[in-house]
N, C-alpha and C positions, 0 to 999 in steps of 0.2 A: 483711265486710258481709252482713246476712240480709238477705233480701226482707221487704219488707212489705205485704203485700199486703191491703188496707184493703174493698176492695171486690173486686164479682167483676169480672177483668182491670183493677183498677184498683190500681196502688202509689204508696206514700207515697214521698218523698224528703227527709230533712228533716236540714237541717244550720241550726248557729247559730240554732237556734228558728225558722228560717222554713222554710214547706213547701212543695213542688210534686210535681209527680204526672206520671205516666205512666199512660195511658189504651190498653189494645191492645184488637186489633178483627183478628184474623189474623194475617198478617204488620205492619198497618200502626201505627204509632204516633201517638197523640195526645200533645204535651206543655201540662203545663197551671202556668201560671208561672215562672219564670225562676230562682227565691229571689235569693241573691248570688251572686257571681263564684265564690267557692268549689264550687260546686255543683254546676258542669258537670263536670269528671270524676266525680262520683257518679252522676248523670247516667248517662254513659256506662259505668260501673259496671254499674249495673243493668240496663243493657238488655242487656248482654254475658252479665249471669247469665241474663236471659230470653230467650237466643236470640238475640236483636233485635242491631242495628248502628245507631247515630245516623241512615243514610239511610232507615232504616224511618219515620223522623220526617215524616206528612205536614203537619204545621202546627205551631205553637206558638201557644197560645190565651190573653192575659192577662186575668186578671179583674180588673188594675188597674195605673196604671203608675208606683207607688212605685217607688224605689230599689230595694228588700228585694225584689221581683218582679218585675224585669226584668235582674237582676245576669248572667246570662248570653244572653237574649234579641239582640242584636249581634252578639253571640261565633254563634248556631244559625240565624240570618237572613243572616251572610255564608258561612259555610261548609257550611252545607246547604242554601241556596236553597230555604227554607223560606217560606209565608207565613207572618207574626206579626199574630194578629186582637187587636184592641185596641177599647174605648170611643171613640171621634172626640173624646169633650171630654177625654179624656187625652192627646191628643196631644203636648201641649205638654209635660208633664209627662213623658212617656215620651224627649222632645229635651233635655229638661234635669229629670233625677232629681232633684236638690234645690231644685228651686222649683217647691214645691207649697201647698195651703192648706193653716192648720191652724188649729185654734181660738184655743189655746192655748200661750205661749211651754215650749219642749221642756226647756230648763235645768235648772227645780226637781225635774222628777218623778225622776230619778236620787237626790236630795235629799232628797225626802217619801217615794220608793219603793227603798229599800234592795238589794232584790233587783233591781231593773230596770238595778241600775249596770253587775254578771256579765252581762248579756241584750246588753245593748247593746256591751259590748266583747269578747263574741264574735262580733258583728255585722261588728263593725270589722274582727276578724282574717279574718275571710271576706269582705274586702273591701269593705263597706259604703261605704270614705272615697273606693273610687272605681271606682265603677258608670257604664260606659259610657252613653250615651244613644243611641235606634233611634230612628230614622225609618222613613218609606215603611211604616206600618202597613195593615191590611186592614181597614175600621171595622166592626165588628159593624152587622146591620139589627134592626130592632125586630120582635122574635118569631123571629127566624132560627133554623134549626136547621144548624149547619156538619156539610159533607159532612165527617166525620172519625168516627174509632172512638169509638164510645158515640153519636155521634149529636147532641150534647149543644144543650138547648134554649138559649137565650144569650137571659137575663134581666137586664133594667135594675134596679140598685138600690143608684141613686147616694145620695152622703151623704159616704163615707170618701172615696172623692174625686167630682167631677163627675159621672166616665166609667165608673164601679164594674159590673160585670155580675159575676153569679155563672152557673154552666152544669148547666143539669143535666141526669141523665142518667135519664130517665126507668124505661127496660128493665131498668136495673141498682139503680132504688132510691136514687141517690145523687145529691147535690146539694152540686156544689163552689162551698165558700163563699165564697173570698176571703178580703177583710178586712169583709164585710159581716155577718159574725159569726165570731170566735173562740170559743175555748177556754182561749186563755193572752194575754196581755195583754204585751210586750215593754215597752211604759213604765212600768207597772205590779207588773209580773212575779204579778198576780193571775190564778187559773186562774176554770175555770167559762164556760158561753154568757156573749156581751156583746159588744160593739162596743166601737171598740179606743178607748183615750183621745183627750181634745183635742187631746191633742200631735199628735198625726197623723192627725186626721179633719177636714177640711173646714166639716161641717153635721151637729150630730150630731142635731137635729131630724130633718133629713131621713133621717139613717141607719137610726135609728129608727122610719119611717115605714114604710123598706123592709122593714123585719122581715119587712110583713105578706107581700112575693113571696116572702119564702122560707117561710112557715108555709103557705102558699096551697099550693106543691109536694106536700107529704104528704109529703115523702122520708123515708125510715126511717133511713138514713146522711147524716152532714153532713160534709164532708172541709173544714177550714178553712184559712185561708195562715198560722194561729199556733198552736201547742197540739195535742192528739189528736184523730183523731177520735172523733165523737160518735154515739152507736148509738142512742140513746132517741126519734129525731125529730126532724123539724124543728119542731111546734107547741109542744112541751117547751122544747126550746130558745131557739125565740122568747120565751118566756113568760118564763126565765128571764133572759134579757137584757135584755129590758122593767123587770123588777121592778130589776135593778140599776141599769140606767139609764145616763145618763152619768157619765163623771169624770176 
């Protein structure tokens, strides 16, 4: 396994197309998203190449509480007595991973998107079909900045679901996106900035909306929960999510 180290002291961890990160700050660790079940020994992988021990973990930070982002979140909340900060209107969603909104029925796009059938059943094999559910979450405040490495400012920008925050990290330039814009598209299997399909966004008016808090950041790097990071900006970015729109 190489590092990938995406920003400064910030790495990627990205299995079965879904991403999360590790955030250092000293000794201490930031973890940001859960992906699937799969993920936690990588996880612990990579902290062992950085020195780091999973107890270096002083939080786990979700910027939403799909399935695909909370797959080890239970598993790092009972054995690290860790807190898990979460959106309040995802709660429910984070107690039972698959009853969440969605626009549009999930069926056809495997169907009409060819490439999305490979995306999604290596989702599977990395545990997709059974993602525990967390409780007892920490609710993010409106404008908070969590005591944790990077700092990270915890921005509302619901749409993909309810509870959607993205975090960012001002000192470092970077602004981790969520699902509040990608780079690759899992139902779709279409690359490029955009907000992720019907099939699992909630309000894609609203999601849309939010674009503008993350064009609003300036950040120069965008770390997303789908796809590569994106080095061009966030106003680029938005711009080009905008023009493609929904679908």
């Amino acid at each position: 396994m190489t590092l990938d180290e995406v920003a400064d002291r910030v790495f990627r961890v990205s299995h079965a197309y879904v991403s999360c990160y590790v955030v250092l700050d000293g000794r201490d660790v930031l973890l940001v998203d859960a992906g699937l079940p799969a993920a936690w020994p990588l996880v612990g992988q990579t902290l062992r190449e950085l020195g780091r021990r999973p107890t270096d973990a002083v939080g786990l930070a979700l910027t939403h509480a799909h399935f695909d982002h909370i797959g080890f979140a239970a598993r790092a909340q009972a054995r690290l007595g860790i807190p898990v900060w979460g959106g309040g209107a995802d709660f429910f969603i984070a107690a039972h991973p698959y009853r969440y909104l969605h626009e549009r029925a999930r069926a056809p796009y495997p169907l009409r998107h060819p490439r999305a059938a490979a995306v999604l059943g290596a989702m599977a094999l990395a545990g997709a079909l059974h993602v525990p559910g967390v409780r007892d979450l920490v609710p993010y405040r409106p404008g908070q900045r969590l005591d944790a490495p990077g700092e990270p400012h915890v921005l509302a920008t619901p749409g993909h679901t309810a509870g959607h925050h993205a975090l960012h990290l001002a000192d470092r330039d970077v602004l981790l996106t969520g699902d509040s814009l990608v780079t690759f598209d899992p139902y779709t299997g279409d690359d490029g900035p955009q907000i992720v399909a019907g099939a699992a966004t909630a309000d894609s008016a609203q999601a849309l909306a939010s674009l503008d808090v993350l064009a609003a950041t300036g950040a120069g790097t965008l770390l997303p929960g789908h796809g590569h990071p994106w080095a061009d900006g966030a106003e680029r970015a938005v711009a080009l999510a905008r023009e493609r729109g929904p679908h």
